[in-house]
N, C-alpha and C positions, 0 to 999 in steps of 0.2 A: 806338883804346884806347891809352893811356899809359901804359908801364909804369915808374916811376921808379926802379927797380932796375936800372938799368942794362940697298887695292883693288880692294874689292869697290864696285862700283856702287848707289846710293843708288837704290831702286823710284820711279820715277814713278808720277803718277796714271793711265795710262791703261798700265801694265804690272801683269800679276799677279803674285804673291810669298808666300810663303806663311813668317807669323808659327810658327818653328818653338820650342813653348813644352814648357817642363818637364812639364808638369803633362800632364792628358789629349789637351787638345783644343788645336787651332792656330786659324790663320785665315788666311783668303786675301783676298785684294787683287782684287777683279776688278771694276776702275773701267771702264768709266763704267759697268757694272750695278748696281753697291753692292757692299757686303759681304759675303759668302759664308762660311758657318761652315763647318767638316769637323772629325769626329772622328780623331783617331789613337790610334795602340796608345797606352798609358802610357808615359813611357819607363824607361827602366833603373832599377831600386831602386840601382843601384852609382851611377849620374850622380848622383843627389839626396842618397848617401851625403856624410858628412863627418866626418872624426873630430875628435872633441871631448879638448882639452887636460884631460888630468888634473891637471895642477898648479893649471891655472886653475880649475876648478870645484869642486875642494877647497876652495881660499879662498874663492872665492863661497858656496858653501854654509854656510862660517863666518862668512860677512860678512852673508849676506843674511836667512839663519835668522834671525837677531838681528833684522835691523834692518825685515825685511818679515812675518817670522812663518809662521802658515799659508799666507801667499800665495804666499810665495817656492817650496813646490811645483809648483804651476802655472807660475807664471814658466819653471822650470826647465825642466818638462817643453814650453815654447816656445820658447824659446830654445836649447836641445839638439837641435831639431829644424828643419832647416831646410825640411824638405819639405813643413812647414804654416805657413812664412812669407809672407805677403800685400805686394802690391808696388801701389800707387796710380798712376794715370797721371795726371802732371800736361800739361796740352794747353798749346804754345805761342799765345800771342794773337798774335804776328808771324807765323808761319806756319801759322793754322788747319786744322786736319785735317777737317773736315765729316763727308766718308768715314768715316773711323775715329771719330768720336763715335757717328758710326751707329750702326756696329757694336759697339762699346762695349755700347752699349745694348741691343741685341738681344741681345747675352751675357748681359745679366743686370746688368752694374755699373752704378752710380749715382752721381750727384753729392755729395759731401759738403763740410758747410760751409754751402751756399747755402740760403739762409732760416733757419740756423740759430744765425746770429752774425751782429752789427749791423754789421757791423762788415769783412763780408767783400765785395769788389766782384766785380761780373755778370765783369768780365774773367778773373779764376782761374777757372778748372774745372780741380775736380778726380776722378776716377773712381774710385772703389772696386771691388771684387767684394768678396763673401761667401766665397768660397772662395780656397783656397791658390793661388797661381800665380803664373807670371811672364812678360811678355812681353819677346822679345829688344828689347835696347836699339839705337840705332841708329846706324851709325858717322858720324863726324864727316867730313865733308868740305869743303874748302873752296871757299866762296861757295855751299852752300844750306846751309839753315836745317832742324835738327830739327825734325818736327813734335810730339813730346814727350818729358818727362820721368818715368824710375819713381824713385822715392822710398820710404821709409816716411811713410806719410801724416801720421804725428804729426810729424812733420819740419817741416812748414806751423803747427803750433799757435805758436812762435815768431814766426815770419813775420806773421801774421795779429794775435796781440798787440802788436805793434808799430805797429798802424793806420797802415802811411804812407799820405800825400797828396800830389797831386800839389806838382808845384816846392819841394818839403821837402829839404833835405839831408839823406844819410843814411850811416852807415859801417856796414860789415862789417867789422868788427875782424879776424876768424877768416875771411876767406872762403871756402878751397880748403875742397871740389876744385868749388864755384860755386853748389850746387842752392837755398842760401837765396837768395844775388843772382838767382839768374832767379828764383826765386818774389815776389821783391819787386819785378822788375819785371814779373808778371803781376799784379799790384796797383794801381801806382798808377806815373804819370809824373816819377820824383823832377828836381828840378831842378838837383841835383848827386847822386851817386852814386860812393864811394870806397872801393875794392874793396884791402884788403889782406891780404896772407900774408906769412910769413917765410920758412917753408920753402920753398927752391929748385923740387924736383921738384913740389910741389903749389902753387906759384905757375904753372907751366906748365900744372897740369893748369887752374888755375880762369881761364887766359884760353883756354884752346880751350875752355873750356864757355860762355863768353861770346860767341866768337865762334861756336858751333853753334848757337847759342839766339837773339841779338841782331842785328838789324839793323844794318849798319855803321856809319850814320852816329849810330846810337845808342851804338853800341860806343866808337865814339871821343871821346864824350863823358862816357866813364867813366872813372876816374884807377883805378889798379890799382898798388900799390907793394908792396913788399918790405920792411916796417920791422918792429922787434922790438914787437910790438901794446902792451907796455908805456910805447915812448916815444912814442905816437903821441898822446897827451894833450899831452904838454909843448909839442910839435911844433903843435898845431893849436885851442889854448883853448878853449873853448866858442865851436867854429862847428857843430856838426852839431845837428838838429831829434832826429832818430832817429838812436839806436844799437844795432845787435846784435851779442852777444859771444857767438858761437855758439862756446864756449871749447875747446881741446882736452883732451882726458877720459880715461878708462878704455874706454871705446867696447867694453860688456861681449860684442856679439852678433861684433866681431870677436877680437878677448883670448879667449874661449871656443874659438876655431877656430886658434888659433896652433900653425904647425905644428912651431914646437920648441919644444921642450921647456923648453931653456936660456936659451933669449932669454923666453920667459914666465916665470920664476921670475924672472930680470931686471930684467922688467916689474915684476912685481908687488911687488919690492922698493924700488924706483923709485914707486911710486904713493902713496905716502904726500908725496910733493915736487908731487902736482900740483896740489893746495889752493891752494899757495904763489904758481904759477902762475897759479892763475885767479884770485887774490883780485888780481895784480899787474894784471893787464888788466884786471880791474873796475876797479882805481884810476882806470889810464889813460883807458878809455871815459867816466867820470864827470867827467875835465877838460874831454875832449873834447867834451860833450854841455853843449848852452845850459841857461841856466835855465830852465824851465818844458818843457824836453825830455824825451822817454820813454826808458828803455833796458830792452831783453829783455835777458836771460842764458838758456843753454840750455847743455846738455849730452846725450849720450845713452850715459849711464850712470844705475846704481841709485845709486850711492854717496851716502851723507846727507855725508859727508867732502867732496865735491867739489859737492853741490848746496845743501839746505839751510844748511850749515854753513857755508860763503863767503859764501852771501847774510845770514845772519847777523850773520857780521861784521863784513860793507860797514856794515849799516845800525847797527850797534854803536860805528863810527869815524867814522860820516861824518855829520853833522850836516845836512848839506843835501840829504840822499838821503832818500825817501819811498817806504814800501813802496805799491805801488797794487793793491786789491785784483781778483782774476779768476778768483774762484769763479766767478763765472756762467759762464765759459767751459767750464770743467766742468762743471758742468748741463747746459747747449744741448748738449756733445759727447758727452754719456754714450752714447746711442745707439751710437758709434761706435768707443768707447777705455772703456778700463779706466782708472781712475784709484788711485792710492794715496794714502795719508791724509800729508800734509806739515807737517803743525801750522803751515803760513805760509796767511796768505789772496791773499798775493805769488806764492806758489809752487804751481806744479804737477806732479805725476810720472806718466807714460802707462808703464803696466805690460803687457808682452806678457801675452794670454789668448786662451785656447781660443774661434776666431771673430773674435777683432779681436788681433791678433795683431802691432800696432804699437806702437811704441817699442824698449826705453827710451826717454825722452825727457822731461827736465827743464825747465820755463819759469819763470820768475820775473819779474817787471815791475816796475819800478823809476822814479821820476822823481826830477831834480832841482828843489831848490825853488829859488826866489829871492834868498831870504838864509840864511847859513849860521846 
């Protein structure tokens, strides 16, 4: 991997271990028999505890009343709650877990996506459950390979509108802290792949998540840089096939849990400038991206300020940008996500709700045309 900016023991397959999970039930590891369920107590009402910023949900409640209505109830009462938020396991195709899809399955979770979009390949699996929970993540060590990732599932809806193919160039504008880059390349074999961040501390975090996930010689075939995502346009003309500006946001489900007080008033003064920001990296992605190229934008926040409203005024200045429509993605996914009404056929909004309990999550699709 190229960066241009300048111990506890990992469970083997033939060792048992036991999945110690929030929620009621665990699992145990006991290869080569298979998987083995066990129930345990529930754990602490204080562990699942979390207190919720009052300054923050003032303004949201001012903001979202408005802008989402009756819905914004429910929302609330999801995202105020984290002990009924649901966590997707995405399965490495480099280090297949067999075992644990097993067991997956015997739990109850399901695949979602597959047959349900044209568009998604046999390589991604993804697992859901119906119910709240979470399984422990698993630490990073170096030279082996995670055998998966938890996610919020609507986190892949981005990924997934972006259709890569294989030997396509592709850019992650935004990419820390990594989980779109390894979802893209549970996707498809891109033939270039250029993974950038600005941010110092979260540039380190999105190569050790490249290298827990990726194959080495894979890994080192990926460019990973450090630029401000706004001059990365000027820097690289229309070379890339796909782009995702998976932009930085309001990110309401972490904002809501801020644990001061002062730094979230802060925030939330500051949030009116971050429009400003993502209209700028939209600019940039739209140099960067060839003619006849796609680009996703995403966020995961409610904000119309930071979602619909930027995509708005791309497509209001840019003359050679083309909304593409993907309502039917929402159709095929309803089963799975809630959706909110966005008046774009470009865009889409994944509303936490009672049972599917994923997002925030904003996607918009976008192509360049040919002639301006």
């Amino acid at each position: 991997m190229r960066a241009d900016s300048g111990g506890t023991r990992k469970p083997r397959c033939f060792v048992s271990w036991i999945f110690r999970c929030r929620a009621a039930w665990s699992w145990r590891l006991a290869c080569p028999s298979g998987m083995v369920l066990t129930r345990l107590t529930a754990a602490p009402e204080r562990r699942l505890a979390r207190r919720v910023c009052g300054v923050v949900l003032d303004h949201f409640d001012a903001q979202y009343s408005s802008e989402l209505g009756d819905a914004w109830a429910a929302v609330r009462d999801v995202l105020t709650s984290p002990c009924c938020w649901q966590y997707a396991v995405l399965l490495n195709r480099f280090n297949y877990p067999f075992n644990l899809e097993e067991a997956l399955r015997l739990r109850g979770y399901r695949t979602v996506f597959q047959g349900s979009l044209p568009h998604c390949p046999k390589s991604m699996k993804c697992y859901l459950s119906a119910t709240a929970g979470r399984m422990p993540s698993e630490r990073h060590q170096v030279g082996n390979l995670k055998k998966y990732y938890l996610l919020n599932a609507a986190s892949l809806l981005p990924v997934l509108a972006l259709e890569l193919r294989d030997g396509e160039k592709v850019l992650d504008l935004c990419a820390a802290p990594g989980g779109k880059s390894i979802a893209l390349l549970q996707c498809a074999d891109p033939g270039y792949l250029h993974c950038n961040e600005y941010d110092h501390l979260r540039l380190k975090w999105l190569m050790q998540t490249l290298e827990s996930f990726i194959p080495q010689p894979l890994v080192n075939g990926i460019k990973v840089s450090q630029s401000d995502g706004r001059d990365v346009g000027d820097a690289q003309p229309e070379t890339f096939d796909k782009v995702l500006v998976d932009a930085p946001c309001s990110n309401d489900r972490s904002w809501l849990f801020s644990p001061d007080a002062q730094k979230a008033a802060c925030r939330i003064s500051q949030r009116r400038s971050l429009p400003v920001l993502q209209r700028g990296l939209l600019w940039s992605a739209i140099k960067a991206l060839r003619p006849g190229g796609l680009l996703v934008y995403s966020t995961c926040t409610l904000s119309r300020a930071e979602n619909q409203d930027v995509i708005n005024d791309v497509l209001n200045t840019h003359s050679n940008v083309i909304a593409v429509d993907i309502t039917e993605m929402a159709r095929t996914c309803s089963q799975d996500f809630s959706f909110a009404p966005t008046g774009q056929e470009c865009g889409l909004l994944v509303i936490p709700d009672k049972g599917r309990a994923w997002g925030p999550m904003y996607v918009a699709k976008l192509k360049k045309s040919w002639t301006a």
